[in-house]
C-alpha positions as CSV (number, residue, x, y, z in Angstrom):
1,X,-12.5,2.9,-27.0
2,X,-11.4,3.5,-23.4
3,X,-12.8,6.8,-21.2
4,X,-11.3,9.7,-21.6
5,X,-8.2,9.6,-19.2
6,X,-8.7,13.6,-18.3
7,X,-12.0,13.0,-17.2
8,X,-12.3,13.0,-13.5
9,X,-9.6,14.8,-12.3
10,X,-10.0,16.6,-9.0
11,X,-8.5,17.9,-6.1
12,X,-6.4,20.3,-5.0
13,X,-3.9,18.7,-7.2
14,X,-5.4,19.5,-10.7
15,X,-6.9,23.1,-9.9
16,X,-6.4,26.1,-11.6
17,X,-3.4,28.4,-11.0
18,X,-4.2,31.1,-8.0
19,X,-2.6,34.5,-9.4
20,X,-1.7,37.0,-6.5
21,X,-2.7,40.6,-6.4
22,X,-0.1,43.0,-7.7
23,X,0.3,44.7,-3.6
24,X,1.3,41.1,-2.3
25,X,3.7,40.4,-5.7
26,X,6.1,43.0,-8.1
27,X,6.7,40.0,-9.7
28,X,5.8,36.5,-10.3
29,X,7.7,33.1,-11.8
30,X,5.0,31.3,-13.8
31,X,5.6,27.6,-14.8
32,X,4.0,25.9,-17.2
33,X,3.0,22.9,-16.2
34,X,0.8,21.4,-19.3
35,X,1.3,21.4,-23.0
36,X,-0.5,23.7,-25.2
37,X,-1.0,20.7,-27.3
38,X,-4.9,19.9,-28.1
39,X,-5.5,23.5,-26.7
40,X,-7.6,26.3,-28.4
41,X,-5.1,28.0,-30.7
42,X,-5.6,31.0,-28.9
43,X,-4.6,29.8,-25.5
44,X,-1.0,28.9,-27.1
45,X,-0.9,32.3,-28.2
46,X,-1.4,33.4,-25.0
47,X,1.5,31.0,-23.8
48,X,3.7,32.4,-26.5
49,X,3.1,36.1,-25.5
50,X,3.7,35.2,-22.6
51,X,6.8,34.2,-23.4
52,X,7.0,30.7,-22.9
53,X,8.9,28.3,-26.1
54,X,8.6,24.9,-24.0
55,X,6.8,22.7,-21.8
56,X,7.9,23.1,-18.3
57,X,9.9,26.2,-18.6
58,X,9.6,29.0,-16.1
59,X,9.5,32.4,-16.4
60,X,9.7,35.6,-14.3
61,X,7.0,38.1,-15.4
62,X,5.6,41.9,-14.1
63,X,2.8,41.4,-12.4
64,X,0.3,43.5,-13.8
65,X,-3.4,44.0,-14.6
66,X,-2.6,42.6,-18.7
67,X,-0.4,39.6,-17.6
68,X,-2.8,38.7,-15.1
69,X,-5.8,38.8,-17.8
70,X,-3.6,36.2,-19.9
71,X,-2.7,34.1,-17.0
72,X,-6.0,34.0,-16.3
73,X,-7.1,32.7,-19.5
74,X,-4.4,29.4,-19.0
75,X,-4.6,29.3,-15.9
76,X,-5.4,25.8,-16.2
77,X,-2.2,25.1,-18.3
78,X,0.8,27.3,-15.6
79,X,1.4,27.0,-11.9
80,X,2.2,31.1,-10.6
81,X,3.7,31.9,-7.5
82,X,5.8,35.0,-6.2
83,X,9.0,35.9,-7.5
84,X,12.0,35.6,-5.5
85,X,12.8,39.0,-4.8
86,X,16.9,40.2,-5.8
């Protein structure tokens, strides 16, 4: 049985997903970057009502104090940044 491949990932590369305040973004596009997959069943919940249905799709979301709480709880799983403003 080989190590766990996951195991000893670090860097800036594999860090959690910063989320901006709402005063420096209205909005924010939120990627997801890993698979639910092997995942508490809650945290692909979370992805769902978020309103993700694949691996890799992005989405354009308020920002707001209850979409931050549930980015924050997969954090580890999306890749947030600020919305192109229209």
């Amino acid at each position: 049985m080989g190590r766990n491949p996951v195991v000893g990932r670090q860097g800036p590369k594999h860090h959690a997903a910063t989320i901006p305040d709402e005063k420096h973004a209205k909005r924010l596009a939120v990627k997801q970057i890993r698979s639910g997959i092997g995942h508490a069943a809650t945290m692909r919940r979370t992805l769902e009502a978020l309103g993700f249905q694949h691996h890799q799709q992005v989405i354009e979301i308020v920002n707001n104090a209850s979409v931050r709480g549930m980015l924050f709880k997969v954090r580890h799983l999306v890749e947030v940044t600020p919305a192109q403003e229209a």
